[in-house]
TORKOL-4160 file (C-alpha; in steps of 0.2 Angstrom, whole numbers, padded with zeros to 4 digits, m for minus):
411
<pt num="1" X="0883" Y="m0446" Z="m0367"/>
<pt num="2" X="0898" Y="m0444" Z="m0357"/>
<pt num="3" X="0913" Y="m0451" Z="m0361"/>
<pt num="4" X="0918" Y="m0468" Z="m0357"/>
<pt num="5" X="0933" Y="m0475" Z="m0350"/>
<pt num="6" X="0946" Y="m0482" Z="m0364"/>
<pt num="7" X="0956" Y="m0497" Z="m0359"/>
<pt num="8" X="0974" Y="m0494" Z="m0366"/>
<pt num="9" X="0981" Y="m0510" Z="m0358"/>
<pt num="10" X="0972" Y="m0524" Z="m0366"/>
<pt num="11" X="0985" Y="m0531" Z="m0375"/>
<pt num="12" X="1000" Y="m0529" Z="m0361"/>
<pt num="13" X="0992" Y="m0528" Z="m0345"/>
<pt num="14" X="0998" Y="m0516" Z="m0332"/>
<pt num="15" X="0995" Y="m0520" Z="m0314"/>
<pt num="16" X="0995" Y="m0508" Z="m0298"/>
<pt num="17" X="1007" Y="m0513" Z="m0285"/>
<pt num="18" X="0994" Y="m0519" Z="m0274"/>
<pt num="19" X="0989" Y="m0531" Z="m0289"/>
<pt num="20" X="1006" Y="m0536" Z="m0292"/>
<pt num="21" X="1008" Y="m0540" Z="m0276"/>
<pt num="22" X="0991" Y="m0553" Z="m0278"/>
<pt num="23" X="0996" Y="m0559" Z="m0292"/>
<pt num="24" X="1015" Y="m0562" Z="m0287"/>
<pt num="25" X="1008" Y="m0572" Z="m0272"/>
<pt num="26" X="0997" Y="m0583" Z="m0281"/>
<pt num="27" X="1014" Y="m0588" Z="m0293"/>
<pt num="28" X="1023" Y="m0592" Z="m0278"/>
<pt num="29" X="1009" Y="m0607" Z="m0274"/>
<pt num="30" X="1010" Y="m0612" Z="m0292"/>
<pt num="31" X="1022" Y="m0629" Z="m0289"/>
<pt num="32" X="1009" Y="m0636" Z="m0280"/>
<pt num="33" X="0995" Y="m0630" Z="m0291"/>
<pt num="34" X="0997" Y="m0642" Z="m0307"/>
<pt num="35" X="0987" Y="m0643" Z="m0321"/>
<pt num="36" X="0983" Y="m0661" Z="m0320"/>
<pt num="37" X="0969" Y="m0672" Z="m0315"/>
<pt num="38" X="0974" Y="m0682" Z="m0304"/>
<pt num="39" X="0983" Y="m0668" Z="m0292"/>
<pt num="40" X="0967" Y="m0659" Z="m0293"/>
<pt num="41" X="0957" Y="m0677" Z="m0288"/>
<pt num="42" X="0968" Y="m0678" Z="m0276"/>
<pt num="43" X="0967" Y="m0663" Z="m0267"/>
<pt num="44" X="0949" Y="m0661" Z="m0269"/>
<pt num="45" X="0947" Y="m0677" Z="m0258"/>
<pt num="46" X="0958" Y="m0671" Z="m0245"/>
<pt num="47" X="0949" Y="m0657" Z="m0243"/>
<pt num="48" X="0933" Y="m0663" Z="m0241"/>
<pt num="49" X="0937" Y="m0682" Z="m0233"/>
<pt num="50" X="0924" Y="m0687" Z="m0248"/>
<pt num="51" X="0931" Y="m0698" Z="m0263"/>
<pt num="52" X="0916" Y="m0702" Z="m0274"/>
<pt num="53" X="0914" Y="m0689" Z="m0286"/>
<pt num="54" X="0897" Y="m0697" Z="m0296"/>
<pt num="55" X="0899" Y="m0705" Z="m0313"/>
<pt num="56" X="0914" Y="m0702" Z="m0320"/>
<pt num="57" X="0912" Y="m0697" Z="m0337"/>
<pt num="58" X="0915" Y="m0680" Z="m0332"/>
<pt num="59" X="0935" Y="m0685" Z="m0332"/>
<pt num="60" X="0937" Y="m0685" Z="m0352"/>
<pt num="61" X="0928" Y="m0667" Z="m0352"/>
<pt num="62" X="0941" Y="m0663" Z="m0337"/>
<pt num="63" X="0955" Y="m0671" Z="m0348"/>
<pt num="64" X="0951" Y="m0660" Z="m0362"/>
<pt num="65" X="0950" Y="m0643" Z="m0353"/>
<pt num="66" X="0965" Y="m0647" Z="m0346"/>
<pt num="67" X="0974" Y="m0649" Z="m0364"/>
<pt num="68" X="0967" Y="m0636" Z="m0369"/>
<pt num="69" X="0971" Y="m0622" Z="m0354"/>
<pt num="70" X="0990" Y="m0630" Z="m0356"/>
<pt num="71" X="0992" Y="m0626" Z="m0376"/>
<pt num="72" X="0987" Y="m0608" Z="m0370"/>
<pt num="73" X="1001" Y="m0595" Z="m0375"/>
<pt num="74" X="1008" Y="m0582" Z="m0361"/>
<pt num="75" X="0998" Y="m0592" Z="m0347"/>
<pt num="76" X="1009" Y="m0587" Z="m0332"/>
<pt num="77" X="1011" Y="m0595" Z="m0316"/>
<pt num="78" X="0998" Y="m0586" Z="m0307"/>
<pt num="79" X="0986" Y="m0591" Z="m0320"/>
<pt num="80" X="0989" Y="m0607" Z="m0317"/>
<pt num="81" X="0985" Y="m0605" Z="m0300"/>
<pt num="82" X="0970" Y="m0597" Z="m0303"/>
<pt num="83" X="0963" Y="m0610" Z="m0315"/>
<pt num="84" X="0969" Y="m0624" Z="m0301"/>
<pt num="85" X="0958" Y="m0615" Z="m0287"/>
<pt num="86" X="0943" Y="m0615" Z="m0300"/>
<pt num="87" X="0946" Y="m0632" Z="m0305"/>
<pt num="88" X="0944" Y="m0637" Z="m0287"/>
<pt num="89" X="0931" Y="m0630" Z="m0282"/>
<pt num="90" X="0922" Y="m0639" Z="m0297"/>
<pt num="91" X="0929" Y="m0657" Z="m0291"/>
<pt num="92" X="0923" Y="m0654" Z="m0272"/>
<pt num="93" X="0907" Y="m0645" Z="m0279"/>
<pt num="94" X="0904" Y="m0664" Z="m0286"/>
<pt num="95" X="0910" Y="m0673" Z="m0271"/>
<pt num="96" X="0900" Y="m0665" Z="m0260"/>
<pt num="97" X="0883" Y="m0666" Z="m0271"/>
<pt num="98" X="0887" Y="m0685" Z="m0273"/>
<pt num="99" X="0887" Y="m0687" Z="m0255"/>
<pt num="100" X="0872" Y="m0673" Z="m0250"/>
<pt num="101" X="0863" Y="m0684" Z="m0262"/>
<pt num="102" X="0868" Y="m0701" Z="m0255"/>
<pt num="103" X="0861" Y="m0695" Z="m0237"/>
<pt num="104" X="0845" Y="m0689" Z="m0243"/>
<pt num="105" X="0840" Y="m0698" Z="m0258"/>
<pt num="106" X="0824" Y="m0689" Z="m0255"/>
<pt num="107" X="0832" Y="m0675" Z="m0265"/>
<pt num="108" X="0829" Y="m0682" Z="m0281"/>
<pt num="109" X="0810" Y="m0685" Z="m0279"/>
<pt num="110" X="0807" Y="m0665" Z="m0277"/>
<pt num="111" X="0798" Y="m0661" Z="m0291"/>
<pt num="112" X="0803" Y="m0642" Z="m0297"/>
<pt num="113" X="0790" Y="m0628" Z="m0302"/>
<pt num="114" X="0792" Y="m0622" Z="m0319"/>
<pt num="115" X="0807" Y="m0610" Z="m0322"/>
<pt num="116" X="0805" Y="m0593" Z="m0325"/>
<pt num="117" X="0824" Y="m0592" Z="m0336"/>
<pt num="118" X="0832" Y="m0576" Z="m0345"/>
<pt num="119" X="0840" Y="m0581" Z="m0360"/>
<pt num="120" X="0851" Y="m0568" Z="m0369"/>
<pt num="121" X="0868" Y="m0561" Z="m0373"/>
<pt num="122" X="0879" Y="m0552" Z="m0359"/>
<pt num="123" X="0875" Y="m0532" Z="m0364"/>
<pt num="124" X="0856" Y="m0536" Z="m0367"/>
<pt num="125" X="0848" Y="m0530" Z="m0350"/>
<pt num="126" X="0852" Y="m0550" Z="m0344"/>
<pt num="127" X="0859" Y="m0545" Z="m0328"/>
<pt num="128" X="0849" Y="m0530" Z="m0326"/>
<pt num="129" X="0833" Y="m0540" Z="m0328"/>
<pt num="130" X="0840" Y="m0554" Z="m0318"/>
<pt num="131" X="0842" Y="m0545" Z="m0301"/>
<pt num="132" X="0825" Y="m0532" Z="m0303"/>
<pt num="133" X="0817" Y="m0550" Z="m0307"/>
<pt num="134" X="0825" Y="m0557" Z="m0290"/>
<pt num="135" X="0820" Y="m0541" Z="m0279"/>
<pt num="136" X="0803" Y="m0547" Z="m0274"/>
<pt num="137" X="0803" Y="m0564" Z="m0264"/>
<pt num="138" X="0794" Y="m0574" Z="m0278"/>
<pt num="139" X="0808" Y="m0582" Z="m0287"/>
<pt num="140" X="0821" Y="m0593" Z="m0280"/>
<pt num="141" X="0837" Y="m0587" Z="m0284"/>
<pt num="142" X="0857" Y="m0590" Z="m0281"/>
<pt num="143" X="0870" Y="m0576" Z="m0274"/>
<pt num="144" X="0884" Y="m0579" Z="m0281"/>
<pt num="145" X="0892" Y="m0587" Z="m0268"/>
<pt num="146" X="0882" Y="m0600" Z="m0267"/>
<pt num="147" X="0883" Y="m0604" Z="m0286"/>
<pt num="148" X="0902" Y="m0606" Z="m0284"/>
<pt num="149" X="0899" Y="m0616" Z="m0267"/>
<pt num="150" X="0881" Y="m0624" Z="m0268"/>
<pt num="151" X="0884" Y="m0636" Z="m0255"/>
<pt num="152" X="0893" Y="m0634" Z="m0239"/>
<pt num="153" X="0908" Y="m0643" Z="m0232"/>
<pt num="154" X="0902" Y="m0658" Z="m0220"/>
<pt num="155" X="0911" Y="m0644" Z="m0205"/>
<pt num="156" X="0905" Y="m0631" Z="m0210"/>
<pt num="157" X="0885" Y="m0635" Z="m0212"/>
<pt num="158" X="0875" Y="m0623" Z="m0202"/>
<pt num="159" X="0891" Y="m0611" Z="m0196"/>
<pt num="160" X="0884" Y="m0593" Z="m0195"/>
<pt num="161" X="0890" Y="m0582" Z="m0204"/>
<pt num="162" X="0892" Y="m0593" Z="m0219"/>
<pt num="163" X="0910" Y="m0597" Z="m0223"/>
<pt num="164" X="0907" Y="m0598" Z="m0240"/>
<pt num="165" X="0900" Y="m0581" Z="m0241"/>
<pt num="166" X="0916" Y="m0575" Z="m0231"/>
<pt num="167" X="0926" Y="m0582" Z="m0245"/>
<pt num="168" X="0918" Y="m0575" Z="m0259"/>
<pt num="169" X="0920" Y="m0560" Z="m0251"/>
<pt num="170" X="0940" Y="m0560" Z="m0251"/>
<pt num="171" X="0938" Y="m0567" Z="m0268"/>
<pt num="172" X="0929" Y="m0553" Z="m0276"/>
<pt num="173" X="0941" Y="m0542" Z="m0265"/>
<pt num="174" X="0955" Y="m0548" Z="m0277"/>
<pt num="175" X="0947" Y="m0548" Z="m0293"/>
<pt num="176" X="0942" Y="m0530" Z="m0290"/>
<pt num="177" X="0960" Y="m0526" Z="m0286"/>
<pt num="178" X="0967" Y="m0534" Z="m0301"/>
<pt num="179" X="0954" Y="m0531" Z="m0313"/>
<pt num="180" X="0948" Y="m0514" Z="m0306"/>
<pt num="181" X="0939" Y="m0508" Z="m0321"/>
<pt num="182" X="0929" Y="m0524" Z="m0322"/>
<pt num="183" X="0915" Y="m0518" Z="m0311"/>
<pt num="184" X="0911" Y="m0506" Z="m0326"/>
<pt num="185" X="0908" Y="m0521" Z="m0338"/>
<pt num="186" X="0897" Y="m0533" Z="m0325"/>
<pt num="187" X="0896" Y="m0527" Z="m0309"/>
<pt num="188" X="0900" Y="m0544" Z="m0295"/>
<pt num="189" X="0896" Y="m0544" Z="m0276"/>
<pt num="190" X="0895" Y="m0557" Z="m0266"/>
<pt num="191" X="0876" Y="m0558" Z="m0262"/>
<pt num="192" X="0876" Y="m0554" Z="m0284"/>
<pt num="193" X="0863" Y="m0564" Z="m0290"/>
<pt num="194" X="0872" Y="m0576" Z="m0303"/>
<pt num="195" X="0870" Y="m0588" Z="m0318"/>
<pt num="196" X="0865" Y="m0605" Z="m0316"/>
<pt num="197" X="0880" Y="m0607" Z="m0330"/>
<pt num="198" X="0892" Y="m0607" Z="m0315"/>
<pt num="199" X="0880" Y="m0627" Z="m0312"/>
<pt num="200" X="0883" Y="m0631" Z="m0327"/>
<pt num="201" X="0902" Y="m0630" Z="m0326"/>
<pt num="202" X="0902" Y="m0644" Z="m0309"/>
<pt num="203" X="0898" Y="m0655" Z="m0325"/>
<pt num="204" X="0913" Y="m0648" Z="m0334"/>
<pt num="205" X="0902" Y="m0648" Z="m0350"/>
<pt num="206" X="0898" Y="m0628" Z="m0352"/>
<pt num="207" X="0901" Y="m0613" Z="m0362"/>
<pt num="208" X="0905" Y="m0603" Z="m0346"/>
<pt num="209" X="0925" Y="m0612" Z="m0349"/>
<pt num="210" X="0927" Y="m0602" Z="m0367"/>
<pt num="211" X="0923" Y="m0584" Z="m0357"/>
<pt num="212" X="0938" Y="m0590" Z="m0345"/>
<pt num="213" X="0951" Y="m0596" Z="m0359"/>
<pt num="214" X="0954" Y="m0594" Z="m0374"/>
<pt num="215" X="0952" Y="m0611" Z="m0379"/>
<pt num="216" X="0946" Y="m0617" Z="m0396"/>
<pt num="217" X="0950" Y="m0636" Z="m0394"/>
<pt num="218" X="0939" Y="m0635" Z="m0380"/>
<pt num="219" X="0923" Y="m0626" Z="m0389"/>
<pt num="220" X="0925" Y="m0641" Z="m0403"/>
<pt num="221" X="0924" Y="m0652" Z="m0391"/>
<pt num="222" X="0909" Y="m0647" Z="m0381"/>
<pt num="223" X="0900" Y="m0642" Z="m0398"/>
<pt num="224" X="0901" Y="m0662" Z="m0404"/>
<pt num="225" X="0891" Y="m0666" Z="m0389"/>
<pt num="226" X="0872" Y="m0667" Z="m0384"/>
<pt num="227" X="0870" Y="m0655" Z="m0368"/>
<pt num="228" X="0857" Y="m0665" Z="m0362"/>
<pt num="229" X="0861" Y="m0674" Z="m0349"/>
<pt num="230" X="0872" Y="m0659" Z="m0343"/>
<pt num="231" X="0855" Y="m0650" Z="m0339"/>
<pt num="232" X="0850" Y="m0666" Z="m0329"/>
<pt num="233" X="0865" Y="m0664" Z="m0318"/>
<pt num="234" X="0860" Y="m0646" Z="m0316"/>
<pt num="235" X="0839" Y="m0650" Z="m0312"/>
<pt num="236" X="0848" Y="m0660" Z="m0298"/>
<pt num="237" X="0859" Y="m0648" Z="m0291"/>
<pt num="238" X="0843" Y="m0635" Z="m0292"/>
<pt num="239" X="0835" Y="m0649" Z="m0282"/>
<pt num="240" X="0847" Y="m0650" Z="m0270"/>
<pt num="241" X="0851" Y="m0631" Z="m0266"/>
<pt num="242" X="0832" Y="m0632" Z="m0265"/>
<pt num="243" X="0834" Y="m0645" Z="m0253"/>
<pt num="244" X="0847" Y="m0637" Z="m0242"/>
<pt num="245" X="0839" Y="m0618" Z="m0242"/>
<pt num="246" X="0823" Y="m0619" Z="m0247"/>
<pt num="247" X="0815" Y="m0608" Z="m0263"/>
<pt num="248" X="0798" Y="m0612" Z="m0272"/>
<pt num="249" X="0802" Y="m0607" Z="m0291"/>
<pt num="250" X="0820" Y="m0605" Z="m0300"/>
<pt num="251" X="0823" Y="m0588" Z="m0308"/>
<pt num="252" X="0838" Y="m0593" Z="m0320"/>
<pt num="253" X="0849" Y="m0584" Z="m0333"/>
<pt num="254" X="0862" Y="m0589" Z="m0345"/>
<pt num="255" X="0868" Y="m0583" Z="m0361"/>
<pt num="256" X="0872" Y="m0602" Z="m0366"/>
<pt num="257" X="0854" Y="m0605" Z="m0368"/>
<pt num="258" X="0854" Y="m0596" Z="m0382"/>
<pt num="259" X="0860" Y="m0610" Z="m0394"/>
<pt num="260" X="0854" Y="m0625" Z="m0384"/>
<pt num="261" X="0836" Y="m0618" Z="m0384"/>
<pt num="262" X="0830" Y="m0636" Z="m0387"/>
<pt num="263" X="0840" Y="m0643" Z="m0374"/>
<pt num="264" X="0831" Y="m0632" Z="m0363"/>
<pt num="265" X="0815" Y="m0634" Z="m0369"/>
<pt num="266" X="0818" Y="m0653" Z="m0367"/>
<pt num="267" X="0827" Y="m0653" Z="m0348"/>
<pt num="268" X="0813" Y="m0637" Z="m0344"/>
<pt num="269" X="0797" Y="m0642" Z="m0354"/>
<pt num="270" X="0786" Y="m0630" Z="m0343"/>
<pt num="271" X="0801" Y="m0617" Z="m0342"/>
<pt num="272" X="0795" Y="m0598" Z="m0346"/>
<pt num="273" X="0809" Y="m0593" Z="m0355"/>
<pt num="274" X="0812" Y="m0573" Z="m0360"/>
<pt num="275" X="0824" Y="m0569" Z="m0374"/>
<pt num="276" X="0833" Y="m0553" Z="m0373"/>
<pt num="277" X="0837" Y="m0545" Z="m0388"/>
<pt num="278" X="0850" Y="m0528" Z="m0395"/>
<pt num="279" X="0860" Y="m0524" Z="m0407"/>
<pt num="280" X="0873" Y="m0537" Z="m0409"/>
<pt num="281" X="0887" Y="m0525" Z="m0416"/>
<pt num="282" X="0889" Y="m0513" Z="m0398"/>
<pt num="283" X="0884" Y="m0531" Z="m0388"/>
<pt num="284" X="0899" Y="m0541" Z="m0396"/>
<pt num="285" X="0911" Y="m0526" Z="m0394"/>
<pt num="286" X="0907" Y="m0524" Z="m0375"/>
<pt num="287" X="0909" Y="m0543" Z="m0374"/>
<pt num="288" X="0925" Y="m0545" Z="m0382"/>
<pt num="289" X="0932" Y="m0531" Z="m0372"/>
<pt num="290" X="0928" Y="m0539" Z="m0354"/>
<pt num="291" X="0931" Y="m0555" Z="m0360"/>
<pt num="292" X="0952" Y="m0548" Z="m0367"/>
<pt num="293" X="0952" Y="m0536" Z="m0352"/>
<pt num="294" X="0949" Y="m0552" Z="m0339"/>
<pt num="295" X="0960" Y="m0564" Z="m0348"/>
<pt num="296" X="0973" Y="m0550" Z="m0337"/>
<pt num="297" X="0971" Y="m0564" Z="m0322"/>
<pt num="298" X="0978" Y="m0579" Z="m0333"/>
<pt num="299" X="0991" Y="m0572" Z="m0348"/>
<pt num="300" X="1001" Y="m0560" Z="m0356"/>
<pt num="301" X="1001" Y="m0552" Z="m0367"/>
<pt num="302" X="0986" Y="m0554" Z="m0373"/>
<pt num="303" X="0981" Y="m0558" Z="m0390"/>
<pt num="304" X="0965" Y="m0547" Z="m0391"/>
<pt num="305" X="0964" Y="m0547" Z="m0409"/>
<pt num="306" X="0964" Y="m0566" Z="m0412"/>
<pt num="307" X="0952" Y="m0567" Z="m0395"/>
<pt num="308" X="0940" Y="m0554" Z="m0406"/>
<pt num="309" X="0939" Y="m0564" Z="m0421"/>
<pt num="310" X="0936" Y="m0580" Z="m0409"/>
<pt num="311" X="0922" Y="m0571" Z="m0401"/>
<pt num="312" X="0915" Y="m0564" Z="m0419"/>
<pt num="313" X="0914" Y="m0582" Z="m0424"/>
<pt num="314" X="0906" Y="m0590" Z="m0408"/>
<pt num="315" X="0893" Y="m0575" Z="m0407"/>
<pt num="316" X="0888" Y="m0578" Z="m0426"/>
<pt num="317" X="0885" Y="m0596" Z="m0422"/>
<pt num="318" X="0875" Y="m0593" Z="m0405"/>
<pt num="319" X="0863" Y="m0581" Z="m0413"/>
<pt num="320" X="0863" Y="m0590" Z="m0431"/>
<pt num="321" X="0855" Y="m0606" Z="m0418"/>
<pt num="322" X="0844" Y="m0596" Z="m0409"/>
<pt num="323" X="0837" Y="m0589" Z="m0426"/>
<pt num="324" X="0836" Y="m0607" Z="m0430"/>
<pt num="325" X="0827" Y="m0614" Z="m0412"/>
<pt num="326" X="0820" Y="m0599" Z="m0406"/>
<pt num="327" X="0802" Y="m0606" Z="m0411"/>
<pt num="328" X="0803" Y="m0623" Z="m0402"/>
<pt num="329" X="0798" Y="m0612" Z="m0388"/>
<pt num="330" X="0779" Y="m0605" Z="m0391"/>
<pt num="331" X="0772" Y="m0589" Z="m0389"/>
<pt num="332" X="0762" Y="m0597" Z="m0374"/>
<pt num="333" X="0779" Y="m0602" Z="m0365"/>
<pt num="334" X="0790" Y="m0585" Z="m0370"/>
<pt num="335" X="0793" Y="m0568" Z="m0375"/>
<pt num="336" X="0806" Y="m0557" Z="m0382"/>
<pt num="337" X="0813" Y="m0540" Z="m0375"/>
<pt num="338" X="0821" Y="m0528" Z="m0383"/>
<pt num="339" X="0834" Y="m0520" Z="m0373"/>
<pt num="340" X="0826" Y="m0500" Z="m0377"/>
<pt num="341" X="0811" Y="m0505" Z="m0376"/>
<pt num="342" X="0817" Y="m0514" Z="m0356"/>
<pt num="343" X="0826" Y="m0498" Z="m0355"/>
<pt num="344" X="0809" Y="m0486" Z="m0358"/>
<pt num="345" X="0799" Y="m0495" Z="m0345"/>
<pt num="346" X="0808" Y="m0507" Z="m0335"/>
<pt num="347" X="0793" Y="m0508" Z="m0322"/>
<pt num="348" X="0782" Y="m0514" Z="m0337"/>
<pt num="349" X="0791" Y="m0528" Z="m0343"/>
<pt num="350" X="0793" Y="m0533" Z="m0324"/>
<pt num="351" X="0773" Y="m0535" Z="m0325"/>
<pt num="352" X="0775" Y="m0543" Z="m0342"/>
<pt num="353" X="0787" Y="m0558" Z="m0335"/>
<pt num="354" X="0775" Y="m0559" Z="m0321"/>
<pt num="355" X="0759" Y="m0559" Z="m0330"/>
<pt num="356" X="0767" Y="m0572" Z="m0344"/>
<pt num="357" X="0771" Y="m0583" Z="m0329"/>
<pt num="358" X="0756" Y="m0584" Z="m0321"/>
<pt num="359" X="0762" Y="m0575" Z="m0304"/>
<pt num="360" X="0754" Y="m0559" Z="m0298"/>
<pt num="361" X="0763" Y="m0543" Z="m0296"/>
<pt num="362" X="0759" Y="m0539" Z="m0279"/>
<pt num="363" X="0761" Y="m0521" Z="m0272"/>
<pt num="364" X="0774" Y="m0531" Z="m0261"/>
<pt num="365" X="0783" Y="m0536" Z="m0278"/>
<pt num="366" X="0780" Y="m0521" Z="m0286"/>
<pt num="367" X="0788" Y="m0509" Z="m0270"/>
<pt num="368" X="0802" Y="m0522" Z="m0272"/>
<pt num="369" X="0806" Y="m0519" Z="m0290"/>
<pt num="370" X="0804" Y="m0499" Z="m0289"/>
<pt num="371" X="0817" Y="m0499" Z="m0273"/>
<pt num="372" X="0829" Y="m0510" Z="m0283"/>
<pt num="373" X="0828" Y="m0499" Z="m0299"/>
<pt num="374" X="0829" Y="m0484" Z="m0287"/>
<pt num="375" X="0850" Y="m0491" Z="m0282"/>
<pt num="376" X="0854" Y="m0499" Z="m0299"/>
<pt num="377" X="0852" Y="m0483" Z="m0312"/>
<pt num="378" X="0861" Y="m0488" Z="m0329"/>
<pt num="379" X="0879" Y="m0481" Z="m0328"/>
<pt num="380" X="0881" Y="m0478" Z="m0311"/>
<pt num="381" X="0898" Y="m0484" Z="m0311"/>
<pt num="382" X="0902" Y="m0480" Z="m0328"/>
<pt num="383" X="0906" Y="m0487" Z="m0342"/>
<pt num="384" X="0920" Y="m0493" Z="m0354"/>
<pt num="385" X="0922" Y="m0485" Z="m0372"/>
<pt num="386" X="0925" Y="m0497" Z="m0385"/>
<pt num="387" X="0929" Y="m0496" Z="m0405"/>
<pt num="388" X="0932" Y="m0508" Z="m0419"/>
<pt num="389" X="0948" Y="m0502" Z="m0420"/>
<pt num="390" X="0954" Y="m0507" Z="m0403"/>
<pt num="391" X="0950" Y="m0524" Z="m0409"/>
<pt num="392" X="0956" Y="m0525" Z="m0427"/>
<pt num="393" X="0940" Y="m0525" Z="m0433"/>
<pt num="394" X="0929" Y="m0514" Z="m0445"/>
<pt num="395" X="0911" Y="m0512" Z="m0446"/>
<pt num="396" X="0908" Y="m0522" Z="m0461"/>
<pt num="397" X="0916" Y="m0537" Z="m0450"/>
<pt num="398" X="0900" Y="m0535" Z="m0438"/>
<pt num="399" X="0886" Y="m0529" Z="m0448"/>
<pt num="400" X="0885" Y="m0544" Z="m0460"/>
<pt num="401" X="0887" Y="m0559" Z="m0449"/>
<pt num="402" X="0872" Y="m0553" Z="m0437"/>
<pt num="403" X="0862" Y="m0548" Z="m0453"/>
<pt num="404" X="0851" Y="m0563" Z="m0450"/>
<pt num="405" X="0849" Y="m0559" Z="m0430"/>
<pt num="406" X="0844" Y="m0542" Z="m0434"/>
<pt num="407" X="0832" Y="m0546" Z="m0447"/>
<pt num="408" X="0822" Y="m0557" Z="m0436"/>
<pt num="409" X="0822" Y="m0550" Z="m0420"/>
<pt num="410" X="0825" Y="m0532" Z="m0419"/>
<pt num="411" X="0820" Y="m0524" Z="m0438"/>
């Protein structure tokens, strides 16, 4: 296997001028970019010329996150203003759904078709299986610029080209400047298909928020709490989008589900739900190494080996409640895939998904799926070489924490 790419910067970020000069502008917007609710309210509203933002429980969740992104270490002033901008977007993401909703009340009497949704840790073919699964024209899916912007400003409904797409398209310009190496680890375009996680967050309950910071006060905090009524918020945001750009049947994905399996089963009764499944040890080294090589965009240096042990602990705890729930969810209902047995015969497990969820795998879907595997070979881009070593950990670290995993799913 050829040899991978070794990122020697992890702890003490270094930046090309072009990124520098990204980053340096985005500090220079950080007075007026404050980590505090009721700037972010505020702004959100003028933004929009919308003010009701839906039940407000969501504020103590806000509250906390905000605590919690202030207590991080390092976090410099473009940081901050990146973690403003996503903030916002949250708020008028809520703003606008209250008021799409409040127009057409119709929305909520849409009755959705049972989900088709992936459920497995990044590194285990998720993404891969996501987009081949999207090819075809059966499933309803999200780019991700519409997950980050679901619903269109009041001024900007119908505008040709999109504006939201013309923003994500500077928005990934900049990422791939200052994080150039992160297409390596999980490719992003705009037209990407994305994670229904990126929902999830509108209801600032989700555990897409740990991936961004490094912030334990917020995991305790969203681990106390029954995710149930999250899910609801995101059946009515699927509904909606549903609403606004049509789609017959969700194809969904998220690594979350992994440990709220009966959340989903209770939100998605009628969900088909595949588990992905690989060896934990390579999977949670890859993870922890895009997750310390991204936190580049809020701090330095970078504590990669306290982010490590983080990771090691939440990963154990994901898969421990998978182990757990995974049979709330019936053989009638699911299936597991292992990632080299994906990797030997992708096309198959294409028609396995298909077959398990009752649609047929036309020559129209098939052709779809062989064109889309014929542009998106594994490695294309590379890849990033990892070790324990680069984390502070050792092998024994890994081995015995995922024993339980690893007896059940992929012995």
């Amino acid at each position: 296997m050829t040899k991978g790419l070794l990122l020697e910067d992890l702890n003490r970020p270094r930046f090309s001028p072009e990124a520098q000069q990204i980053l340096d502008v985005m500090a220079a917007m950080g007075p007026n970019c404050p980590l505090d609710a009721a700037a972010l309210h505020a702004n959100a509203s003028a933004d929009t010329g919308l003010h009701d933002f839906g039940a407000a429980d969501y504020r103590e969740r806000l509250e906390v996150y905000l605590a919690a992104l202030r207590d991080i270490d390092g976090l410099h002033p473009a940081g901050v203003v990146n973690f403003y901008g996503q903030l916002l977007q949250l708020l008028k993401n809520r703003l606008l759904l209250t008021d799409l909703l409040r127009r057409h009340p119709e929305i909520d009497d849409i009755q959705l078709q049972p989900a088709v949704v992936i459920a497995g840790l990044p590194r285990t073919g998720t993404t891969h299986l996501h987009n081949m699964l999207a090819a075809p024209p059966t499933f309803r899916t999200m780019p991700y610029w519409e997950s980050v912007e679901p619903f269109p400003l009041p001024a900007e409904a119908g505008v040709e080209p999109d504006p939201r797409r013309t923003r994500m398209d500077v928005a990934v310009g900049v990422i791939n400047t200052v994080m150039p190496h992160f297409p390596l680890m999980h490719e992003m375009t705009t037209d990407h298909v994305h994670e229904e996680i990126q929902l999830l967050a509108n209801d600032f309950s989700t555990m897409l928020f740990e991936t961004l910071a490094d912030a334990p006060a917020w995991r305790d905090y969203y681990q106390v709490h029954d995710q149930t009524p999250h899910y609801r918020y995101l059946t009515r945001q699927l509904k909606a989008m549903q609403f606004l750009r049509g789609g017959r049947r969700w194809l969904l994905k998220s690594p979350q589900h992994l440990e709220q399996v009966p959340v989903l089963n209770r939100v998605f009764p009628d969900s088909i739900v595949v588990f992905t499944h690989r060896d934990p040890v390579p999977v949670a080294l890859s993870m922890i190494a895009m997750i310390t090589y991204s936190a580049r965009m809020h701090r330095s240096p970078v504590p990669v080996e306290q982010i490590a042990r983080y990771w090691l602990d939440r990963l154990e705890q994901m898969l421990s409640l998978l182990v757990r729930d995974r049979d709330t969810i019936g053989p009638e209902r699911s299936i597991d895939i292992r990632f080299d047995d994906f990797m030997a015969d992708e096309l198959g497990v294409a028609e396995r998904v298909y077959d398990l969820a009752g649609e047929p795998f036309t020559e129209l879907a098939r052709a779809a799926v062989v064109d889309y595997l014929a542009g998106h070979r594994r490695g294309r881009l590379g890849r990033v070489e990892t070790s324990y070593e680069m984390f502070g950990l050792t092998a024994e670290d890994l081995r015995g924490r995922f024993a339980a995993y690893v007896e059940r799913f992929l012995a």
